[in-house]
C-alpha positions in Angstrom: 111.5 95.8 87.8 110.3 94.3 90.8 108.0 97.4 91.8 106.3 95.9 88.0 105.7 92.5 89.3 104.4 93.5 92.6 102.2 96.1 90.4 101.2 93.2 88.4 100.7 90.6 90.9 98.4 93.0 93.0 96.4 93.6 90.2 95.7 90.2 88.9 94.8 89.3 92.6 92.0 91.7 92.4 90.8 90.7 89.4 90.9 87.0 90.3 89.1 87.8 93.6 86.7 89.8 92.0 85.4 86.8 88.9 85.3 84.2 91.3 84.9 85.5 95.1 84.6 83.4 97.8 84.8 80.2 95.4 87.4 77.2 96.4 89.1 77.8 93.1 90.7 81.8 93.4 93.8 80.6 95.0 95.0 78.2 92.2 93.5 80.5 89.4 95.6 83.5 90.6 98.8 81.1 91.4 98.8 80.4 88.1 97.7 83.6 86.5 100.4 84.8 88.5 103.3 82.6 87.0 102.2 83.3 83.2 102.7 86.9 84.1 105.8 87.0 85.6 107.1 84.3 82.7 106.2 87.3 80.4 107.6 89.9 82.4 110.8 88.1 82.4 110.4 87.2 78.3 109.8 90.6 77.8 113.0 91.9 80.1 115.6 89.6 78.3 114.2 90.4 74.6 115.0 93.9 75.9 118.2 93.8 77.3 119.5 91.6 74.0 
């Protein structure tokens, strides 16, 4: 499971860096990218394990 979020997490971070670059913004957009991702990694885990 956690090779999926590092997966995940890599993968959004390129993306991010990618759209916005060198702009101020890339750290907060991925942070919080980041965190909706891993919420539905986790929803996702649970409805599966019930």
């Amino acid at each position: 499971m956690l090779i999926l979020i590092w997966f995940v997490v890599c993968i959004i971070f390129y993306i991010v860096q990618m759209i916005l670059g060198d702009s101020g913004h890339a750290l907060e957009v991925f942070a919080v990218v980041s965190a909706i991702a891993i919420f539905l990694i986790s929803k996702i885990k649970h409805k599966i394990n019930k």
